[in-house]
Backbone as JSON, one array per atom type, in Angstrom:
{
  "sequence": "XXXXXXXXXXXXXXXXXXXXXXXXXXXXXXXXXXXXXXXXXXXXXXXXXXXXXXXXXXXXXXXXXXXXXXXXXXXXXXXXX",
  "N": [[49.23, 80.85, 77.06], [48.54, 83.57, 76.92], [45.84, 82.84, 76.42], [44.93, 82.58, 79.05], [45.18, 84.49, 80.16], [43.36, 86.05, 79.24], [41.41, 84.83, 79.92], [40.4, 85.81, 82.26], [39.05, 88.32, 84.79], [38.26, 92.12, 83.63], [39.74, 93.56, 85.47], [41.47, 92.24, 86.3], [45.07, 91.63, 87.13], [47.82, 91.15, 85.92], [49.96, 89.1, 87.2], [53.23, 87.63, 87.28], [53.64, 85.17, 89.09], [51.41, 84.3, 89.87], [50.45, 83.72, 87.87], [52.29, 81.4, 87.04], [51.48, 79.71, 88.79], [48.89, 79.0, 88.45], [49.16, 77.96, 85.48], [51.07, 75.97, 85.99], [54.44, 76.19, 85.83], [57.35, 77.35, 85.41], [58.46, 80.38, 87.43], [60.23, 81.87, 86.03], [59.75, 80.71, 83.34], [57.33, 81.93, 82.71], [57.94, 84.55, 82.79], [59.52, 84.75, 80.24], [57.49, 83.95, 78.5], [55.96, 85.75, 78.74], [57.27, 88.03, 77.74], [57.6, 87.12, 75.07], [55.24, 87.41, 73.85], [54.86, 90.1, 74.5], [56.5, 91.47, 72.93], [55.57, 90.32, 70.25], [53.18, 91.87, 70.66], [50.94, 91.8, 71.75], [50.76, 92.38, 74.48], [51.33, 95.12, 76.03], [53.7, 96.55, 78.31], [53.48, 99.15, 81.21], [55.28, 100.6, 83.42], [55.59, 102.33, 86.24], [56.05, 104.75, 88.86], [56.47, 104.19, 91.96], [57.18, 106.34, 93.79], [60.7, 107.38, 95.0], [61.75, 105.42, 97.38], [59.78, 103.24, 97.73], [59.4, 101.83, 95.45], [58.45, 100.54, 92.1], [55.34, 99.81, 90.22], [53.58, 97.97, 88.29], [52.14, 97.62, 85.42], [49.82, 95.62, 82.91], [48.84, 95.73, 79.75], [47.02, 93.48, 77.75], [45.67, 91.95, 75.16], [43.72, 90.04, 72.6], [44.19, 90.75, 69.84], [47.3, 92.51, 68.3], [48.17, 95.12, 70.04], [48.47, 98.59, 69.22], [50.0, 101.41, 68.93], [48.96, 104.19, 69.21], [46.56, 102.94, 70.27], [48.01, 102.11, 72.53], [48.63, 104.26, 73.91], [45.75, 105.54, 75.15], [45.15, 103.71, 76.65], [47.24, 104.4, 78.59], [46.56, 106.93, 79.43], [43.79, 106.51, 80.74], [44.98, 105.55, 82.98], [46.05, 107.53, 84.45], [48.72, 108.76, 83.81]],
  "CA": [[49.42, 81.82, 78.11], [47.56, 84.57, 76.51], [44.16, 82.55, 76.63], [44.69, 82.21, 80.44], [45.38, 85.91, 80.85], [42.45, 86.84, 78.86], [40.18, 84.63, 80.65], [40.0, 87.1, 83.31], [37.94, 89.65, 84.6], [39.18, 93.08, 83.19], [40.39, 93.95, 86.59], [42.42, 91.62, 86.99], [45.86, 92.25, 87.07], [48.64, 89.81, 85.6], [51.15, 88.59, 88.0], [53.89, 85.77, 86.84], [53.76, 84.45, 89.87], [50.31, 84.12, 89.46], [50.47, 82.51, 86.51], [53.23, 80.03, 86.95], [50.56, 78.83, 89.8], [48.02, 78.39, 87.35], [49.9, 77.17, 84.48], [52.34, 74.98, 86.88], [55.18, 76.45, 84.76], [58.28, 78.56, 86.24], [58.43, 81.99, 87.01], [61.41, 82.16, 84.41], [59.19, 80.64, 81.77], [56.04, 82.4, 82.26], [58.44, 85.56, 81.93], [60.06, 84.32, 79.27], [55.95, 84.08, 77.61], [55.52, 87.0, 78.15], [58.28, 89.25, 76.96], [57.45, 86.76, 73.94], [53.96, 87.51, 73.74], [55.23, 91.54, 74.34], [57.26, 91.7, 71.49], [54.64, 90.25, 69.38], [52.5, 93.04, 70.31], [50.19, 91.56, 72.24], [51.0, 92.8, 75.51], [52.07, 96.34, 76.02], [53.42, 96.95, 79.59], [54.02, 100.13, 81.55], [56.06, 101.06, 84.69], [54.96, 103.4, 87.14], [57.32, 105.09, 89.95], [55.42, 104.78, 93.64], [58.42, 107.46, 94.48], [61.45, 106.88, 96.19], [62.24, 103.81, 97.92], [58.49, 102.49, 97.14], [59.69, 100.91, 93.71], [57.69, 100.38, 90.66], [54.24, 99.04, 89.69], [53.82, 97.19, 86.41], [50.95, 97.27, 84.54], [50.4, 94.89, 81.89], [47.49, 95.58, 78.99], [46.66, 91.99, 76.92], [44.71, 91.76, 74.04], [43.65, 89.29, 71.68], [44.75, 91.59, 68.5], [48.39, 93.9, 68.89], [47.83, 96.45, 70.72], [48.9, 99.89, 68.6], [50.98, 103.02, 69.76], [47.49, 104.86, 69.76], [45.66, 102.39, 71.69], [48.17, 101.99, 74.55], [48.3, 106.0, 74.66], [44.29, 105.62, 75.57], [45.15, 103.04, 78.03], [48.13, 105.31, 79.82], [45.79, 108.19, 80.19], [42.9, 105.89, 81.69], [45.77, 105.52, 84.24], [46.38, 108.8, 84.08], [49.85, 108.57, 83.71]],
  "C": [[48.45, 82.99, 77.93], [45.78, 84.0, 76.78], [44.31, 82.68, 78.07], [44.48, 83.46, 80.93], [44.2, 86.22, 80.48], [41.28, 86.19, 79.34], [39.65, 84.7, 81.86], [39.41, 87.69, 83.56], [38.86, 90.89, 84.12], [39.68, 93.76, 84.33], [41.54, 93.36, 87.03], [43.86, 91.8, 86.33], [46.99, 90.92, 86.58], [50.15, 90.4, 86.14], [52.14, 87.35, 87.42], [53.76, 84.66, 87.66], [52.88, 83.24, 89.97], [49.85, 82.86, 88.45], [50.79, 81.35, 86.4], [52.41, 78.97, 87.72], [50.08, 77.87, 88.93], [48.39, 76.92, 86.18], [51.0, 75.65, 84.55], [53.88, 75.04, 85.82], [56.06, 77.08, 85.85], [58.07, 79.63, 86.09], [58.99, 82.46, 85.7], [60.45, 81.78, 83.59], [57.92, 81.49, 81.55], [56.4, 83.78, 82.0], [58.69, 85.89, 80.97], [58.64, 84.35, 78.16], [55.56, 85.21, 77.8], [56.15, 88.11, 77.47], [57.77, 88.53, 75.36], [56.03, 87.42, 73.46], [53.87, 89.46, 73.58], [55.43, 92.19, 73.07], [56.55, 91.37, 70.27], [53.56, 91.13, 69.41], [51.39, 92.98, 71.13], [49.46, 92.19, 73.62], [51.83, 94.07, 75.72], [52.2, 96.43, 77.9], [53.84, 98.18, 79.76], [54.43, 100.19, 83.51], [56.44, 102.1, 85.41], [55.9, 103.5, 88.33], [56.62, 105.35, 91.04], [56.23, 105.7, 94.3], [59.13, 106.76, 95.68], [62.29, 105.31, 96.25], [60.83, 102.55, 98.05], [58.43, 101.08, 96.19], [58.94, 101.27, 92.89], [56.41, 99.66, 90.69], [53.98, 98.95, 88.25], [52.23, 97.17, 85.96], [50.58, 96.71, 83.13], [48.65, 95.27, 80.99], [47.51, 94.7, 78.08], [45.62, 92.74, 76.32], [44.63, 90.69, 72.82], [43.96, 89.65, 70.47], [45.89, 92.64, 69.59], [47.57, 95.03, 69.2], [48.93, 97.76, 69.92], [49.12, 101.06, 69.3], [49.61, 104.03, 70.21], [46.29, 103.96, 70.85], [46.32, 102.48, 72.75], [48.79, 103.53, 74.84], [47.07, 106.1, 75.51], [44.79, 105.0, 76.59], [46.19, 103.53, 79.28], [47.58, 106.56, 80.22], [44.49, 107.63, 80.49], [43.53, 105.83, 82.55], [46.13, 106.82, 85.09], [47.93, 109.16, 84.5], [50.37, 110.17, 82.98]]
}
């Protein structure tokens, strides 16, 4: 799962939906890979408030090495969060 995400452009944005396409997998499981893939460190996400009745936007940062409390600070103020 992780090679698929990372053989992306860096714009691109990771969807499950997306994925499950790709992968021909279920939504549930390609969730399920990634909370796994989260928790291992790999994947740090963050969740952004479009205000209101808008909802949320997810942003997911992958990396081939864990991603560290100081790196995904850098990457929430590139957002400028």
């Amino acid at each position: 799962m992780l090679l698929t995400i990372l053989s992306n452009s860096d714009e691109w944005r990771v969807y499950p939906e997306e994925l499950a396409k790709r992968c021909r997998d279920s939504v549930d499981a390609v969730r399920t890979q990634l909370k796994a893939l989260e928790k291992a460190g790999y994947i740090r996400s963050y969740r952004k408030s479009l205000g209101g009745r808008y909802g949320t936007e997810t942003h997911r940062f992958c990396s081939d090495t864990k991603i560290s409390d100081e790196v995904f600070q850098e990457l929430l103020k590139e957002l400028n969060c």
